[in-house]
mmCIF file of the C-alpha atoms, coordinates in Angstrom:
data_MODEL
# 
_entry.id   MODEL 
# 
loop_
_atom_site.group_PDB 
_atom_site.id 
_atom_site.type_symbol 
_atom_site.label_atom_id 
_atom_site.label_alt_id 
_atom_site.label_comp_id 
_atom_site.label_asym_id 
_atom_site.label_entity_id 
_atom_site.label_seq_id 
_atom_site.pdbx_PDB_ins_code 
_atom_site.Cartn_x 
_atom_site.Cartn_y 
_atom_site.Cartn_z 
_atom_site.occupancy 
_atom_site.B_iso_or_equiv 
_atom_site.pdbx_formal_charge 
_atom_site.auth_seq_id 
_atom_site.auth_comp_id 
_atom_site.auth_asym_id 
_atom_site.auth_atom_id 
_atom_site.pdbx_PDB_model_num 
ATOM 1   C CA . UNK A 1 1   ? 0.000  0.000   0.000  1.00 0.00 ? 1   UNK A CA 1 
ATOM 2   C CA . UNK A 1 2   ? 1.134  3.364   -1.210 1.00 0.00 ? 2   UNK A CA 1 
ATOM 3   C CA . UNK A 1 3   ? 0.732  6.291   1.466  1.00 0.00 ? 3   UNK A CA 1 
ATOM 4   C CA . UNK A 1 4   ? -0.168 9.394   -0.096 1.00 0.00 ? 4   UNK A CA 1 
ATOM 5   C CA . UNK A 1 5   ? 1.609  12.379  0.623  1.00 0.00 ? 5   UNK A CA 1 
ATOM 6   C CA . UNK A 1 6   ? -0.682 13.613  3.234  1.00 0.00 ? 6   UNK A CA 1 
ATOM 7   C CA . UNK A 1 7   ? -0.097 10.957  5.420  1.00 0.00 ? 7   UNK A CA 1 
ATOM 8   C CA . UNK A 1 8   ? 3.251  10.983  5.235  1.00 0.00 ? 8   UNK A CA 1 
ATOM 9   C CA . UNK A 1 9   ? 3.077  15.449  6.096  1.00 0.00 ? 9   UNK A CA 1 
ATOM 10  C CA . UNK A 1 10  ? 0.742  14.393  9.044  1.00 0.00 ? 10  UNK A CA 1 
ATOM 11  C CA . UNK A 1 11  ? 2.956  11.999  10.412 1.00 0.00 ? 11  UNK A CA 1 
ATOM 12  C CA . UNK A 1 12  ? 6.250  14.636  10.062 1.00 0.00 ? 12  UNK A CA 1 
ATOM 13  C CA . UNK A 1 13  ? 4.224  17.353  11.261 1.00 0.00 ? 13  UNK A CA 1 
ATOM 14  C CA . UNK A 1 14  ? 3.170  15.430  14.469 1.00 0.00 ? 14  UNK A CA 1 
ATOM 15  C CA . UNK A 1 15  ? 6.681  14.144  15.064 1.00 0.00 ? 15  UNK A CA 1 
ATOM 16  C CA . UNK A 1 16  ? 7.661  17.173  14.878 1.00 0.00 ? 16  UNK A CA 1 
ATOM 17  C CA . UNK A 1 17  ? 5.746  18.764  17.653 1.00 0.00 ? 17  UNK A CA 1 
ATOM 18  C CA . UNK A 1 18  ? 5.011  15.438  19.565 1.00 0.00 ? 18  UNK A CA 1 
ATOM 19  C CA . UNK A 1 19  ? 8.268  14.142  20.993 1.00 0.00 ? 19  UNK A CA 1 
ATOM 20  C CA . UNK A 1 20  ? 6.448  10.779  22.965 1.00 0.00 ? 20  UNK A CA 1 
ATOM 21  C CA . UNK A 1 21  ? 4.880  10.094  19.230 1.00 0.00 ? 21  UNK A CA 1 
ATOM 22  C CA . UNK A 1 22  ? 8.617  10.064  17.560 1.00 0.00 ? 22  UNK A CA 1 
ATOM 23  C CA . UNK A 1 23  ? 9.918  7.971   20.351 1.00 0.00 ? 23  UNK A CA 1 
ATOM 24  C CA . UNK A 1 24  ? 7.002  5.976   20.015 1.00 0.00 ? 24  UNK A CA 1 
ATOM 25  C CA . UNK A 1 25  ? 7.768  5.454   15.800 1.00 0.00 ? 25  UNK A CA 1 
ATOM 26  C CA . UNK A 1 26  ? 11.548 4.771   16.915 1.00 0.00 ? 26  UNK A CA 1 
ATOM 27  C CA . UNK A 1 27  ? 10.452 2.153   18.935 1.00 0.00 ? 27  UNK A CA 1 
ATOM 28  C CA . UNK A 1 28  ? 7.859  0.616   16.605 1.00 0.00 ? 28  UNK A CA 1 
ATOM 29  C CA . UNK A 1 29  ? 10.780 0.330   14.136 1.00 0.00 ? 29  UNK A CA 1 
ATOM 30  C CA . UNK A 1 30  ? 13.045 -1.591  16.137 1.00 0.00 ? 30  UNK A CA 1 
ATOM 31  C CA . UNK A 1 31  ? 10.863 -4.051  17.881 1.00 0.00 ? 31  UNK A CA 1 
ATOM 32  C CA . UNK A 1 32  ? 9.237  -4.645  13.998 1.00 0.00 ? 32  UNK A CA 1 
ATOM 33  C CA . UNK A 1 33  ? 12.459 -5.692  13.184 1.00 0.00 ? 33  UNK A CA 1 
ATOM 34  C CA . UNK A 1 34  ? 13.247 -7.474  16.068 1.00 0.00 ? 34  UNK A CA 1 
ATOM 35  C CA . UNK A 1 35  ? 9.858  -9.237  15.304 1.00 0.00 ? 35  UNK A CA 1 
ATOM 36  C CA . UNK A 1 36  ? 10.937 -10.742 11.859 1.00 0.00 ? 36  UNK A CA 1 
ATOM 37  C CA . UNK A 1 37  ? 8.425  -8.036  10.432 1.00 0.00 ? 37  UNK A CA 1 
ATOM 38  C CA . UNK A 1 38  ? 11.849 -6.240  8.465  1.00 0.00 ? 38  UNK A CA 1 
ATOM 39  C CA . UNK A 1 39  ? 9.157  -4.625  6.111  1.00 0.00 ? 39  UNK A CA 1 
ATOM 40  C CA . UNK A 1 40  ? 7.614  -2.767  8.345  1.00 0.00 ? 40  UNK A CA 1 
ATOM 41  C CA . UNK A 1 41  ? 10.449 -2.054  10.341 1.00 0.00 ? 41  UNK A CA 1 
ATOM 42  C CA . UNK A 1 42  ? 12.305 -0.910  7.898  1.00 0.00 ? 42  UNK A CA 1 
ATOM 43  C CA . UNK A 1 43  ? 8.895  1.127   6.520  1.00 0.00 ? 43  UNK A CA 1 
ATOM 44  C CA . UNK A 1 44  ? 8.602  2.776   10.355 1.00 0.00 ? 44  UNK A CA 1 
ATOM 45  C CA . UNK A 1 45  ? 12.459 3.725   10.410 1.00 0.00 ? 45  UNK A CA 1 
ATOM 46  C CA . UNK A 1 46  ? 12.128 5.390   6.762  1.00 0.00 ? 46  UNK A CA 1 
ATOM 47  C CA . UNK A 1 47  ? 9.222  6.869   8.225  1.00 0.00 ? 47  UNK A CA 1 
ATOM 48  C CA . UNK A 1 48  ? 10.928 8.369   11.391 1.00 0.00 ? 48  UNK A CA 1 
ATOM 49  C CA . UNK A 1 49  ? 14.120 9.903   9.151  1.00 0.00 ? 49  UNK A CA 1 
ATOM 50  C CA . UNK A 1 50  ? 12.122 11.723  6.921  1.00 0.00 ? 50  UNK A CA 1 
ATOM 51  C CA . UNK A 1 51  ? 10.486 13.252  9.838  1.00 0.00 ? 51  UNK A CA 1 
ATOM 52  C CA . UNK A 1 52  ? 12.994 13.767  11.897 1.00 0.00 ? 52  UNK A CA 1 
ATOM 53  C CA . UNK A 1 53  ? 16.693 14.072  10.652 1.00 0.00 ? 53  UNK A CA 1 
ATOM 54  C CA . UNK A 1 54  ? 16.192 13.168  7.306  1.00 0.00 ? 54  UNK A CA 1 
ATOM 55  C CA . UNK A 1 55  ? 18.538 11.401  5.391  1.00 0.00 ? 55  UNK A CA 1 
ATOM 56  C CA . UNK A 1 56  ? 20.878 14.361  4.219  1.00 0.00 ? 56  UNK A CA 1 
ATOM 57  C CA . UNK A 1 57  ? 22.370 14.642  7.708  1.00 0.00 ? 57  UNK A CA 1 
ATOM 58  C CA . UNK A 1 58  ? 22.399 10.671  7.658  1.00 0.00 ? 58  UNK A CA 1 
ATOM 59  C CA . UNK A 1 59  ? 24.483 10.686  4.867  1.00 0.00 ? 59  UNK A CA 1 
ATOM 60  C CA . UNK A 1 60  ? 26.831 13.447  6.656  1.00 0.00 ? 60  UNK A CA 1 
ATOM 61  C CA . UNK A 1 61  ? 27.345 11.847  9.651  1.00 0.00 ? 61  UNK A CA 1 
ATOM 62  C CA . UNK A 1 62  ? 28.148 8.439   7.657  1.00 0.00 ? 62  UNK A CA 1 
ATOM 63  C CA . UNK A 1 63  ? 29.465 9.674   5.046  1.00 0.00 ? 63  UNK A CA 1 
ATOM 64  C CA . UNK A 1 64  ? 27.947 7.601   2.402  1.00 0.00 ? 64  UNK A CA 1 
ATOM 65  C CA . UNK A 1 65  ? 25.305 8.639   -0.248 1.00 0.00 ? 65  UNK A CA 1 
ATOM 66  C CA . UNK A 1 66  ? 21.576 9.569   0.776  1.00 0.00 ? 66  UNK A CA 1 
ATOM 67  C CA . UNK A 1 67  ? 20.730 7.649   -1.470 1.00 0.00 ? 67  UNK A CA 1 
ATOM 68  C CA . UNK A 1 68  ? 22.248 4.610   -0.324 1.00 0.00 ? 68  UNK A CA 1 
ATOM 69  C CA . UNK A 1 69  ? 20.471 5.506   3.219  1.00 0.00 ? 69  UNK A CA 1 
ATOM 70  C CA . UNK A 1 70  ? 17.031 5.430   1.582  1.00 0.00 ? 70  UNK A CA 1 
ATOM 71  C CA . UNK A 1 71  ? 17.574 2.420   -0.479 1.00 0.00 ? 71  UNK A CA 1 
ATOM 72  C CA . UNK A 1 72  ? 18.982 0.495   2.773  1.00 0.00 ? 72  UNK A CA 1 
ATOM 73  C CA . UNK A 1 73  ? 15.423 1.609   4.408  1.00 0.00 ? 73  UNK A CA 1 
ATOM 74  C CA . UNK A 1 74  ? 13.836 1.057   0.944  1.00 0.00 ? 74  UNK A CA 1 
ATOM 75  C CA . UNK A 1 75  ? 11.149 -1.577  0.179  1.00 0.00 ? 75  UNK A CA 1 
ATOM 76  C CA . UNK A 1 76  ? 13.817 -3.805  -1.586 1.00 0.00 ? 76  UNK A CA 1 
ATOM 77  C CA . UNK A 1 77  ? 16.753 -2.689  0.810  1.00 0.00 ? 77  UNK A CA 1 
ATOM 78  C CA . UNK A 1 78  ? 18.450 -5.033  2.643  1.00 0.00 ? 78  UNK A CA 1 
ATOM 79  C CA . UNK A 1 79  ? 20.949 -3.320  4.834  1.00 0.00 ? 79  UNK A CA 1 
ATOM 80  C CA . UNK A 1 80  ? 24.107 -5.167  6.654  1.00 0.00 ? 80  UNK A CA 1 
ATOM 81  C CA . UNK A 1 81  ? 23.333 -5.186  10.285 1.00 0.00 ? 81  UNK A CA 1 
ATOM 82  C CA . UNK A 1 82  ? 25.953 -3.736  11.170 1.00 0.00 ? 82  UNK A CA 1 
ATOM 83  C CA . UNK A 1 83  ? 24.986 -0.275  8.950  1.00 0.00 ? 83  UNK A CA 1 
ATOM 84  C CA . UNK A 1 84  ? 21.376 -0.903  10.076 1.00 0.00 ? 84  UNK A CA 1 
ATOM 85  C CA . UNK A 1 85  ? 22.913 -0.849  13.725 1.00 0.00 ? 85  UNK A CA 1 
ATOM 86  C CA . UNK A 1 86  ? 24.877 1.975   13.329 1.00 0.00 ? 86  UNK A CA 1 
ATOM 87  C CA . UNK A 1 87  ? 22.031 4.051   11.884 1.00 0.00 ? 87  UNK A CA 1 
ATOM 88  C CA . UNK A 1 88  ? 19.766 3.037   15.381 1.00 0.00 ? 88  UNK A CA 1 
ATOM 89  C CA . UNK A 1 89  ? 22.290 3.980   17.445 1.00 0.00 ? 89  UNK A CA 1 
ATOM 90  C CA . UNK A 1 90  ? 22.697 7.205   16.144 1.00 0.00 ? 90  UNK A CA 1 
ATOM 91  C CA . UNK A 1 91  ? 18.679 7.962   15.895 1.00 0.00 ? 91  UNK A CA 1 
ATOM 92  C CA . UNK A 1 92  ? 18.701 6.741   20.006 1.00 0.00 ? 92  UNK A CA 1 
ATOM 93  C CA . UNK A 1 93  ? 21.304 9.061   20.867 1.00 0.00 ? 93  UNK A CA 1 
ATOM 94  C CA . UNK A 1 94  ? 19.430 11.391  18.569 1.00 0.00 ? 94  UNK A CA 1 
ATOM 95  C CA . UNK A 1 95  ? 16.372 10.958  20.519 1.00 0.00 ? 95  UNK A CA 1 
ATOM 96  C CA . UNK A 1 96  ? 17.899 11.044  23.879 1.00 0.00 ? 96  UNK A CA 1 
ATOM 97  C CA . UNK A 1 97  ? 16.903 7.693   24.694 1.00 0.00 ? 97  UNK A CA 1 
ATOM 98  C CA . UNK A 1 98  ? 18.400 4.190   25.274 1.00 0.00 ? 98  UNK A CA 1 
ATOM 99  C CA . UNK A 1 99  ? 16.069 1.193   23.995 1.00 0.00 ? 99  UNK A CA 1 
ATOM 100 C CA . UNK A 1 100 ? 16.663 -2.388  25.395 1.00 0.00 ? 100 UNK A CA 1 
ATOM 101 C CA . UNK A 1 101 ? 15.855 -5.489  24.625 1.00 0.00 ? 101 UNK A CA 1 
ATOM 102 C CA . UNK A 1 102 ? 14.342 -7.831  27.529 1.00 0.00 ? 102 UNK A CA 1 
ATOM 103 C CA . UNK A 1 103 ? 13.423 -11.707 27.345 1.00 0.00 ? 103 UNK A CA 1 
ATOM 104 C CA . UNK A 1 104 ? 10.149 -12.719 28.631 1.00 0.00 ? 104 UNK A CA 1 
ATOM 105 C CA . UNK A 1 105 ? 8.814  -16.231 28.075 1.00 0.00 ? 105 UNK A CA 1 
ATOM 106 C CA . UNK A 1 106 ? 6.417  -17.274 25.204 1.00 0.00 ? 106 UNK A CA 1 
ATOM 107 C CA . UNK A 1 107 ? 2.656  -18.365 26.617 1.00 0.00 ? 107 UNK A CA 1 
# 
């Protein structure tokens, strides 16, 4: 499913001025991916860069292409873990916020 370019304004616009909602997408990202859901992870992510730091200053602070950032978070991408890694750590630190993984047993 194609968003349309409303959606996509609404959801910048209320990251923008809703800091619990873009911790919130960060989150959903990761624990998509974490999930085996990569799509949507990866969807989520690409969702939270474009409203957030974009992928300009990505490709500063990595110093490779922007468009090698959006491709990796593309619906074909397929990024190396440890880029895809690198990329969450920075958006935490970003954010101001540490996420962590915890084990809980399966019902």
């Amino acid at each position: 499913m194609t968003l349309t370019k409303d959606f996509k304004d609404t959801i910048q616009v209320r990251a923008q001025r809703d800091p619990s909602f873009r911790k919130g997408l960060l989150q959903e990202g990761v624990e998509c991916l974490l999930a085996g859901d990569v799509d949507i992870g990866k969807a989520v992510l690409r969702d939270y860069i474009n409203a957030t730091i974009g992928f300009e200053e990505l490709s500063l602070v990595f110093k490779k292409s922007s468009k090698s950032f959006m491709r990796m978070f593309g619906p074909k991408g397929n990024p190396q873990a440890s880029n895809l890694f690198a990329v969450i750590q920075y958006l935490q630190e970003q954010e101001g916020i540490h996420l962590e993984v915890k084990a809980r047993k399966v019902a």
